[in-house]
C-alpha positions as CSV (number, residue, x, y, z in Angstrom):
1,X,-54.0,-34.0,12.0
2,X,-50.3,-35.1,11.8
3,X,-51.4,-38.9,10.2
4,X,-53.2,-37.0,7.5
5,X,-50.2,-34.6,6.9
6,X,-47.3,-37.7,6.7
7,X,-50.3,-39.1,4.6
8,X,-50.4,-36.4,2.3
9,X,-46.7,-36.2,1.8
10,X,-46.4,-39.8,0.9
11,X,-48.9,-39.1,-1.9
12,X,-47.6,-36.6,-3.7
13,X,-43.8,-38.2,-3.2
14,X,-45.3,-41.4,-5.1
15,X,-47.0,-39.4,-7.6
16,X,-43.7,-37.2,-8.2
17,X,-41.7,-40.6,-8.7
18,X,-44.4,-41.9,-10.9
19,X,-44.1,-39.0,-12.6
20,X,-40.3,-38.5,-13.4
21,X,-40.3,-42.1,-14.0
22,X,-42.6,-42.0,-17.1
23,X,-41.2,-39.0,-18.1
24,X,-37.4,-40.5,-18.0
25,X,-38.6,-43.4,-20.2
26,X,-40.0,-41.5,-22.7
27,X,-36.8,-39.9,-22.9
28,X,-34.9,-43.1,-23.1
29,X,-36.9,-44.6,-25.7
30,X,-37.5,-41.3,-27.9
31,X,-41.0,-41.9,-27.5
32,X,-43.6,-39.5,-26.8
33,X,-47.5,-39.2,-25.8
34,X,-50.0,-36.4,-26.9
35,X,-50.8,-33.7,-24.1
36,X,-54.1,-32.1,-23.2
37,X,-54.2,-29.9,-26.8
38,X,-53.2,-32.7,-28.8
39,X,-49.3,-32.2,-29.2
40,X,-46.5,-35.0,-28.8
41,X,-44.6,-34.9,-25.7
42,X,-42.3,-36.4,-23.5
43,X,-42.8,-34.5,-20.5
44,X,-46.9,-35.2,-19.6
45,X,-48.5,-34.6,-16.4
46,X,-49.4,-37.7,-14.6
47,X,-52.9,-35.8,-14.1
48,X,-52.9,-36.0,-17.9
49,X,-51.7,-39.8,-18.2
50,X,-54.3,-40.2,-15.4
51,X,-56.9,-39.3,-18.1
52,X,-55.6,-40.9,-20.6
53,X,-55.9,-44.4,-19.0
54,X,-59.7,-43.9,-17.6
55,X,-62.1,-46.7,-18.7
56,X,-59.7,-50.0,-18.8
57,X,-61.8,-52.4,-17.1
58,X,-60.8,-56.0,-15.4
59,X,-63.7,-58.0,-17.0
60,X,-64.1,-61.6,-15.7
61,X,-66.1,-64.1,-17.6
62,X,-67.3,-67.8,-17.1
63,X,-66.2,-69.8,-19.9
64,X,-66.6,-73.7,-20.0
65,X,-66.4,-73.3,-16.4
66,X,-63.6,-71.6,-16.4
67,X,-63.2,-68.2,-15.4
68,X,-61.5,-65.8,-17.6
69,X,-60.2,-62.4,-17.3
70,X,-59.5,-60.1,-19.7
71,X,-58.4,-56.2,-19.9
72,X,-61.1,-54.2,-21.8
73,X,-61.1,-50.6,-23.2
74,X,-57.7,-51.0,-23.7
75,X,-55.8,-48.9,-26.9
76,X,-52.6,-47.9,-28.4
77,X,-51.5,-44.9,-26.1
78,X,-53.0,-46.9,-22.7
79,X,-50.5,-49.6,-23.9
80,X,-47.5,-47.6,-24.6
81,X,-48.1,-45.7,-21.4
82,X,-48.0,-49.3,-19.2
83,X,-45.4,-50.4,-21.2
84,X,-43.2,-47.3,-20.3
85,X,-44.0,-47.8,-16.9
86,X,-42.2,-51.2,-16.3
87,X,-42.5,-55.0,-15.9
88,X,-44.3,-54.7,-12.6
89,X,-47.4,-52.3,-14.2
90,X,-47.2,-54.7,-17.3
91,X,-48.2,-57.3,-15.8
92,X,-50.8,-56.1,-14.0
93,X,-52.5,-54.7,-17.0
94,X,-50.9,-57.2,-19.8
């Protein structure tokens, strides 16, 4: 039981950075994302952001013998929100 405690902390610390850190760069910038009843913020939830970024898709295809991968289901706000998050999550998902 005392892994899965530690385990559980660690979680919720990484989510709470996550967190404050989106939340601090919306700030910075002046930007701001919609919340769960559709009004601009700049204080979301990650459980909200969570939602917001469901369906992007890594999609690999065979061209020419060539594989190449490409980001689907990707949108405006999805983009913002990796783009607020830093260099490292852009280029992951960019």
């Amino acid at each position: 039981m005392p892994e899965l405690f530690c385990d559980n902390h660690l979680t919720l610390m990484v989510y709470s950075v996550a967190e404050w850190k989106l939340r601090e760069r919306l700030k910075e910038t002046g930007e701001t994302i919609r919340n769960q009843i559709k009004k601009q913020t700049q204080k979301p939830t990650l459980k909200w952001v969570f939602t917001l970024m469901r369906g992007i898709t890594e999609v690999k295809i065979e061209v020419e013998s060539k594989v190449v991968t490409q980001i689907a289901n990707m949108d405006e706000v999805k983009d913002k929100i990796i783009r607020l998050m830093g260099i490292n999550c852009e280029k992951y998902y960019i």
